[in-house]
C-alpha positions as CSV (number, residue, x, y, z in Angstrom):
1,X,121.5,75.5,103.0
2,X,119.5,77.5,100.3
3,X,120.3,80.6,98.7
4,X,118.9,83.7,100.1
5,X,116.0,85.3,97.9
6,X,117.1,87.9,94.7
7,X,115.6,91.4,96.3
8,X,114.6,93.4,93.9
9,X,114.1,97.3,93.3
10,X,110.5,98.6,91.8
11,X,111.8,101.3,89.4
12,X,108.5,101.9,87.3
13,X,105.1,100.4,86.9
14,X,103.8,100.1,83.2
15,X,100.4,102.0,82.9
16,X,99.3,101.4,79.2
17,X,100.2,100.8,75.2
18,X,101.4,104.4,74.2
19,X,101.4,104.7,70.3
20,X,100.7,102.2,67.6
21,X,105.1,100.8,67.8
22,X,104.4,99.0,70.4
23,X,105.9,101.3,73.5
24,X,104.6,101.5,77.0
25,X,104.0,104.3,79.4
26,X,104.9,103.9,83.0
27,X,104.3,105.7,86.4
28,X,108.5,106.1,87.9
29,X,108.9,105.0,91.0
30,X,112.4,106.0,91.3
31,X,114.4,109.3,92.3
32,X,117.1,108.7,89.3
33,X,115.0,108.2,86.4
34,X,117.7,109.1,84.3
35,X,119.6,106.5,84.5
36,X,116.6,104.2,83.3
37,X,117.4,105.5,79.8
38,X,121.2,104.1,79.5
39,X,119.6,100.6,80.7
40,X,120.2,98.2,77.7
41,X,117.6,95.2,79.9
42,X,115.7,95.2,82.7
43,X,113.2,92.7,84.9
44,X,109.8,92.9,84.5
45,X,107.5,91.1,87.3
46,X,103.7,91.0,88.1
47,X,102.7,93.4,90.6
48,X,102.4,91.8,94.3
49,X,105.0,89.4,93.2
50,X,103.7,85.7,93.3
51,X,105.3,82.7,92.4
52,X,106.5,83.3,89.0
53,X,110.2,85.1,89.2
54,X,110.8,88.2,87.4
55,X,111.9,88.1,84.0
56,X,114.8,89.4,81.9
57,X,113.5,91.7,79.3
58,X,115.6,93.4,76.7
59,X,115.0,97.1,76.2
60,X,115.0,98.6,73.3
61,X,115.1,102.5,74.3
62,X,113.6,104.3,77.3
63,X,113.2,108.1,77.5
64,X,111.3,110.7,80.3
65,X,107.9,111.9,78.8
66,X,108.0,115.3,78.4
67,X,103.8,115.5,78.2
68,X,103.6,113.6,81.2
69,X,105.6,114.5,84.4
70,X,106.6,111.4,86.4
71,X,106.8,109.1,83.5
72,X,108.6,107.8,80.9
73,X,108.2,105.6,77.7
74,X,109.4,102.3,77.5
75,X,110.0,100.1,74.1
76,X,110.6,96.3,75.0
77,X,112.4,94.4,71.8
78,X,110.3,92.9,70.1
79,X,107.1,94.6,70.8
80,X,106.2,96.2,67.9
81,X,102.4,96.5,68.0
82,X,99.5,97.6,70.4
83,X,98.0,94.4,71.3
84,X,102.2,93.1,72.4
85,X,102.4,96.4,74.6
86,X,99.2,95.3,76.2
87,X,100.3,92.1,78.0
88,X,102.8,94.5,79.6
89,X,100.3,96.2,81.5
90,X,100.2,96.6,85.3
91,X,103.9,94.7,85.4
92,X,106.5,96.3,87.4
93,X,110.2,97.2,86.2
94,X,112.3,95.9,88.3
95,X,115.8,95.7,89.1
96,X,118.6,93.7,90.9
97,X,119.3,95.3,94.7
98,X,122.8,95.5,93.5
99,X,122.1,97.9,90.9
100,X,120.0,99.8,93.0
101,X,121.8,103.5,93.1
102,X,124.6,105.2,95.5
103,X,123.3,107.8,98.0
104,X,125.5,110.2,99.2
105,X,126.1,110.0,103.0
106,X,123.2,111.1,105.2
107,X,121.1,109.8,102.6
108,X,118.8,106.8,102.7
109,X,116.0,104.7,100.6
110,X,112.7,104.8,102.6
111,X,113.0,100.8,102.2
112,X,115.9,100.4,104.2
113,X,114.6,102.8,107.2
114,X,111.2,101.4,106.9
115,X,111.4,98.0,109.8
116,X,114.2,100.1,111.8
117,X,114.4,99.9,115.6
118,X,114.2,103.4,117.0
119,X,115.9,103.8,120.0
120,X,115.8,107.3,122.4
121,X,119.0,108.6,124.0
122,X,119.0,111.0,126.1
123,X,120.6,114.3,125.3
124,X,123.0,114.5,128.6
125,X,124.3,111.5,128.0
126,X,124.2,110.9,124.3
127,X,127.8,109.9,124.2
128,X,128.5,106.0,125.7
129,X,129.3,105.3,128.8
130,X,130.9,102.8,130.5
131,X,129.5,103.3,134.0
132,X,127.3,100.5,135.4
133,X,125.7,103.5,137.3
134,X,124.8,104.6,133.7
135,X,121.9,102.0,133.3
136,X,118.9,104.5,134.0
137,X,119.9,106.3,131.0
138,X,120.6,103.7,128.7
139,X,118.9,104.4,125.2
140,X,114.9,103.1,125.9
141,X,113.4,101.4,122.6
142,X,110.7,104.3,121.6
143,X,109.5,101.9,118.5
144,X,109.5,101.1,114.7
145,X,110.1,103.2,111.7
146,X,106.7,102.4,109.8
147,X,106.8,104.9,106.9
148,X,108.6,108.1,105.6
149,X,106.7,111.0,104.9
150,X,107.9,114.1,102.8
151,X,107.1,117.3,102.2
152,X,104.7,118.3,99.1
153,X,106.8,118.7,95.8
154,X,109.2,121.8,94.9
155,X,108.8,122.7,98.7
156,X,112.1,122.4,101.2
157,X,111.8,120.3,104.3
158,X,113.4,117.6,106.5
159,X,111.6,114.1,106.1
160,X,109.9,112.5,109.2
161,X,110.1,109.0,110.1
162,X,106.9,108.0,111.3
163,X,107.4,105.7,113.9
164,X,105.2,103.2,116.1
165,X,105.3,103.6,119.7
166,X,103.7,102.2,122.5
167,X,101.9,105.5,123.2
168,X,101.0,106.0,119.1
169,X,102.2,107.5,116.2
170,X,105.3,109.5,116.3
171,X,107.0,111.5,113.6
172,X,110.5,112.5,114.2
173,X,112.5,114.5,111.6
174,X,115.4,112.8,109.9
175,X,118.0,115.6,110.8
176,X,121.4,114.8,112.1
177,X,121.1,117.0,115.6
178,X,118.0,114.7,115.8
179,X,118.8,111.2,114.6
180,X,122.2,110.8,115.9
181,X,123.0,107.3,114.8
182,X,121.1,105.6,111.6
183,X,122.8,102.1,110.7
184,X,120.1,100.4,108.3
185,X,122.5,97.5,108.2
186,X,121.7,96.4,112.2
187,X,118.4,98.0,111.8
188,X,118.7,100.6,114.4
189,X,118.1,104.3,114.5
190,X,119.6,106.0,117.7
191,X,117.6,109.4,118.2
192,X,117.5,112.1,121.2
193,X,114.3,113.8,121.0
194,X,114.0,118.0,121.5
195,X,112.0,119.0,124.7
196,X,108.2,119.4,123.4
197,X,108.4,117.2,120.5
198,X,105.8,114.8,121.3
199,X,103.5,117.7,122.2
200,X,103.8,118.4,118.5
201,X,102.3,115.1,117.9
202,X,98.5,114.6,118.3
């Protein structure tokens, strides 16, 4: 029996040399940047993936770029010149699942919602049942969580899961009076949708 594949977590994608020491700037693609700069080594991986496995890099230093919001400045060991920083570029910096950060509850990664099965409850009988009369209203499949999308940046809002149905493209808001259930383990998001939600929808 073989091993199941290392996943792996995209934190940053190196964009270009920066200086003449031999660091990199790189686009984050993480909501905890901060803890990129206590990282002592990280993987680094060609974009798209491909046969060749990510490798162990050590890292000299890593800080945010204050010039540059949404980036920060990486310095491999033993790069020390322009032309070394340049075979980093377009490579991805990955990490182990394992090390991927701790949400707090009610919080999720758009990865692990992303493939879900969305199923729709309806709101008098939301609870479970045990009734064999209870069969009409057992929770219908609605569809698949295909994306997340989020509201434009320093602006409050509840994210929508964007989710493929038989009848098109739905987007229900990841609130808790919405999306009663959300177990990314099974797979399964159990959600009773408000009265004129889909005519919200185009």
């Amino acid at each position: 029996m073989s091993a199941e594949p290392q996943r792996w977590v995209i934190v940053a994608r190196i964009l270009r040399p920066r200086g003449n020491k031999g660091e990199v700037a790189a686009e984050l693609l993480t909501d905890f940047p901060e803890r990129l700069t206590r990282l002592t080594e990280v993987f680094l991986g060609a974009s798209g993936g491909g046969a060749a496995e990510p490798r162990l890099t050590a890292l000299k230093s890593c800080w945010l770029s204050q010039n540059h919001k949404g980036q920060a400045v990486f310095h491999f060991a033993g790069c020390q010149s322009i032309s070394e920083a340049e075979k980093f570029r377009g490579l991805e910096v990955l990490l182990p699942i394992e090390q991927r950060a701790t949400l707090a509850a009610g919080q999720y990664f758009v990865d692990d919602l992303v493939g879900c099965l969305v199923f729709e409850n309806f709101a008098e009988h939301a609870g479970v049942s045990c009734s064999p009369c209870s069969l009409a209203t057992a929770p219908a499949l609605l569809g698949v969580v295909k994306d997340v999308q989020f509201t434009g940046e320093g602006v409050s809002g509840t994210p929508l899961l964007v989710v493929d149905t038989s009848a098109g493209e739905l987007l229900v808001p990841l609130a808790e009076d919405i999306c009663l259930h959300v177990n990314t383990r099974e797979r399964r998001v159990d959600v009773v949708l408000p009265e004129g939600l889909r005519d919200l929808n185009p």
